[in-house]
N, C-alpha and C positions, 0 to 999 in steps of 0.2 A: 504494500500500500504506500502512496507517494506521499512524500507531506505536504504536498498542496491536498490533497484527498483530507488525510488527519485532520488539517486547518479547518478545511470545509464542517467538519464535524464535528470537531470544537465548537465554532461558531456557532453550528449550529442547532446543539445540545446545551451551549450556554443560554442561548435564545429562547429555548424552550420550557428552561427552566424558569425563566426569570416569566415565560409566559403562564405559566401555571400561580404564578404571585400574581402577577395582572389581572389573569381572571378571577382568584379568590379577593380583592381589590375593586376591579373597577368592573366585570360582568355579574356583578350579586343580582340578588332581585328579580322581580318579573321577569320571564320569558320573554324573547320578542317575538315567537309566532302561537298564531294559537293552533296550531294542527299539528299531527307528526308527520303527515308528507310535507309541510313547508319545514320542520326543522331538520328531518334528513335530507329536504335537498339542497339545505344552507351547508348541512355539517358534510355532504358529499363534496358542494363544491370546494368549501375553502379548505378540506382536506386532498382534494385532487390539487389545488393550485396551491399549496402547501408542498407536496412530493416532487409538483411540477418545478417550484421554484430551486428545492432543495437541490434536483437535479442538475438543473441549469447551471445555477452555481456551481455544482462540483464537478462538471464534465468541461468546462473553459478554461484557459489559460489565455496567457498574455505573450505577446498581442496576437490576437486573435488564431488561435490554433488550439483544437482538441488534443486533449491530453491521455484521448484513449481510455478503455474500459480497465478500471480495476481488477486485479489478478483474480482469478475464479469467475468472474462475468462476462468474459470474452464473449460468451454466446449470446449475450445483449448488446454486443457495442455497436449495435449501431443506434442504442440511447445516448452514447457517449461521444456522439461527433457534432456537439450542438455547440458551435463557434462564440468566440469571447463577445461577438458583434450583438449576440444576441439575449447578450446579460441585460441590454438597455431595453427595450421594448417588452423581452418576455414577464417580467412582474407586472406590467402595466397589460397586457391581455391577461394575466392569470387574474388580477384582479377584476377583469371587466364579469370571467367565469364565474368568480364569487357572489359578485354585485349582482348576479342574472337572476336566481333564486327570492331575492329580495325585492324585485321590480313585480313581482305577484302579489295582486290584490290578497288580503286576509278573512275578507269577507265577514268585517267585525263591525261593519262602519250601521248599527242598530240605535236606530235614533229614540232619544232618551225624551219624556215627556217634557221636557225643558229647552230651549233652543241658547245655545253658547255664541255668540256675537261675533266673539274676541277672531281679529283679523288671524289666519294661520298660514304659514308661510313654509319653504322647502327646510330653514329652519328652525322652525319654531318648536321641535322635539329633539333636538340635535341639542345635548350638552354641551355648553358655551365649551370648556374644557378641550373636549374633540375638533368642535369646529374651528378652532385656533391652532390646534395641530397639524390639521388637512390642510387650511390654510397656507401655513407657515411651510409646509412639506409641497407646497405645488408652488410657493414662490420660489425657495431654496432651486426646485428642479427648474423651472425659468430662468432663474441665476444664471446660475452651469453651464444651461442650453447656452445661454446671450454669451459667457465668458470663453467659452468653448470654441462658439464659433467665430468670435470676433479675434479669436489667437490664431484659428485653422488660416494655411493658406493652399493654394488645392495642389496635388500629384499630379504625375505624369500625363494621367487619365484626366485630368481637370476637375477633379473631386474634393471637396476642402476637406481635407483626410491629417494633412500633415503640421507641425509646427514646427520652425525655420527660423533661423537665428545665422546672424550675418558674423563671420571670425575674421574679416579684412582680407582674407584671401580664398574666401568662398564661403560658401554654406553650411550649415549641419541643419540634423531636422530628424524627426520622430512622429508617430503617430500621436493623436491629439482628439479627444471629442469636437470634431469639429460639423458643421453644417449636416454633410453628408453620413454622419452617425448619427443625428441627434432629431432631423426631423422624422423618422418613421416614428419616434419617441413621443413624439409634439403629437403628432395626428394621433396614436393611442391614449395620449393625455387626454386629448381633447375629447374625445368617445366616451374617457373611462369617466370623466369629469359628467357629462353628458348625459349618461346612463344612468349615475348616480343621482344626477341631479332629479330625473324621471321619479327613480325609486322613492326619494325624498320625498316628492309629491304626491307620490301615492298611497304614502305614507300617511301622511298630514291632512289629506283632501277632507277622504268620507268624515261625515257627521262622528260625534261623539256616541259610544255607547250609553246605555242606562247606569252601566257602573263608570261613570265616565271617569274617577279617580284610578282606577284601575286601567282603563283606556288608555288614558295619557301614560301608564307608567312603562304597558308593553310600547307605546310608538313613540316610545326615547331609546328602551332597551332596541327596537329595530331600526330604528335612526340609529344610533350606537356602532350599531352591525354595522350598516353601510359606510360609515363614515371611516371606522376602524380599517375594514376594508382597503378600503382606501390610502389611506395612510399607512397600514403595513406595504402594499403593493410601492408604494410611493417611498420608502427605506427602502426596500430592494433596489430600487432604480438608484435611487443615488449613491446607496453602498457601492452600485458597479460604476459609475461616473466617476465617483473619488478613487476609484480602484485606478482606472484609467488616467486622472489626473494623477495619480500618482506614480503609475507606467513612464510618464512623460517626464514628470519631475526625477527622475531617476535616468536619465540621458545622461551617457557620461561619452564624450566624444573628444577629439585632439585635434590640432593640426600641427602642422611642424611649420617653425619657425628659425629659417639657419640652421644647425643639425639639432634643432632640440624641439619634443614634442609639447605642446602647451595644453592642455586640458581646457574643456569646454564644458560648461554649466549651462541651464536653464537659470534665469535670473530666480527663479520662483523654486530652484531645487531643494534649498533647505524647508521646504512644507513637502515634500514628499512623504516622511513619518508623519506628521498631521495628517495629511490629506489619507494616511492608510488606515491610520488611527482611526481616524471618522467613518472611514469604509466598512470596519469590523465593526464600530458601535452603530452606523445606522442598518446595517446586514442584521446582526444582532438581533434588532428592535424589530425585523419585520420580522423573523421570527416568534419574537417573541408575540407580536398581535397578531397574528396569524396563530398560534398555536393556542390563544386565552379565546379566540373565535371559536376555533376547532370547539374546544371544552366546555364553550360556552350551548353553540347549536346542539353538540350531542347532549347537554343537560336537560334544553328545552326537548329533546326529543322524546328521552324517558319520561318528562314532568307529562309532554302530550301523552305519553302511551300508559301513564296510569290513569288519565282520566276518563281514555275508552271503557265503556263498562263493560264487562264482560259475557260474552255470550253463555246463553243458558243451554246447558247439556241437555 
């Protein structure tokens, strides 16, 4: 086993752990669906896009080349040829998977002999907490995207693939998140943003039930979900973007100067250990909501499946 492999598993065991605190922490309380078909096919998907992600991760290296199937899995490798290119985008469809589940009406929207006014909005069930998260995690990847490509200048092929730094006697240069990495990324953001946005409202739309205290507490816990969603998918992406920024930052090139070779930097090379640093804590963290989801839909699934009553022999 390679210890890029080991790392992956670290990561992503420590992630898991710290997801199981998150869920005992912040998914208590009310279920968010009321059925056990809607909570197994919450707890199917973010458990598929959970395996998906974990994969992804651990079959990539840098820059961009599969690192090949793990000793004993040969007979799968062709799980394991899934390119470093596509650390950036694949969190952002895995999470669109999760989100899907959640875009299904509940069919709870039973109107209470009372009518509730108060204007309700995509967030109006969304814990301010969360929504500051999402937030803060989709400007952070906007960042990146603008800094990324504004460094990229394009290769051979005319692709803004590369970063270039002038040494008075020519060029050096490395791969870089630049334009031609970072929009397939934008277009998934923007769907995943999108979808979510749907879900939210369909969330929030129907009338209040009779136990409307009760109402409000599962369409925050399902607000919750989506949002969470979200925002772990959104730590994966950037965990792989710091990765890469930190690929870059790690160019070590020379040129020679008279008989002596002179060493070439990235002005920006001493955040390379930051920038990796950050990659492991925000990779980390989508496991870890992503894992506090998992535990959270299979809880609502059982809670659903004790209240079917049971059929009489």
């Amino acid at each position: 086993m390679s210890m890029l492999t080991v790392s992956v598993l670290a990561v992503a065991a420590l992630g898991a752990l710290a997801g199981v605190v998150v869920f005992q922490r912040a998914f208590g309380g009310v279920g968010s669906t009321s059925s056990r078909g809607g909570a197994v096919a919450a707890a199917s998907a973010v458990g598929a896009a959970l395996a998906g992600e974990l994969l992804v991760v651990g079959s990539a290296s840098w820059p961009f080349m599969s690192m090949g199937a793990p000793p004993g899995l040969e007979v799968a490798s062709w799980l394991f040829r899934i390119p470093g290119e596509g650390q950036f985008i694949a969190p952002l469809i895995l999470s669109l998977i999760g989100v899907a589940p959640l875009v299904m009406p509940t069919g709870q929207g039973v109107r209470s002999g009372r009518v509730t006014v108060a204007r309700r909005t995509i967030l109006s069930f969304v814990p301010s907490g969360w929504s500051v998260l999402a937030g803060v995690l989709t400007l952070v990847a906007v960042v990146l995207t603008l800094v990324g490509g504004a460094l990229s200048s394009p290769d051979e092929d005319g692709r803004f693939t590369m970063w270039t730094q002038g040494t008075g006697v020519g060029e050096v240069g490395t791969l870089i998140y630049g334009w031609a990495y970072s929009w397939p990324s934008v277009v998934a953001l923007g769907l995943l943003l999108g979808m979510s946005a749907i879900a939210l409202a369909i969330i929030a739309h129907p009338p209040l039930s009779a136990d409307e205290q009760g109402d409000r507490a599962r369409r925050r816990s399902r607000s919750r979900a989506v949002v969470a969603t979200v925002s772990g998918g959104l730590f994966f992406h950037i965990g792989a973007v710091m990765v890469f920024f930190a690929k870059t930052a790690s160019l070590e090139a020379g040129v020679f100067v008279a008989d002596q070779v002179v060493p070439i930097f990235p002005p920006f090379a001493a955040g390379g250990p930051v920038f990796l640093l950050i990659a492991v804590a925000a990779i980390a963290s989508g496991f870890a909501l992503w894992t506090a989801l998992l535990l959270a839909h299979v809880r609502d699934a059982a809670a659903a499946r004790q209240k079917v009553p049971a059929r009489a022999h």
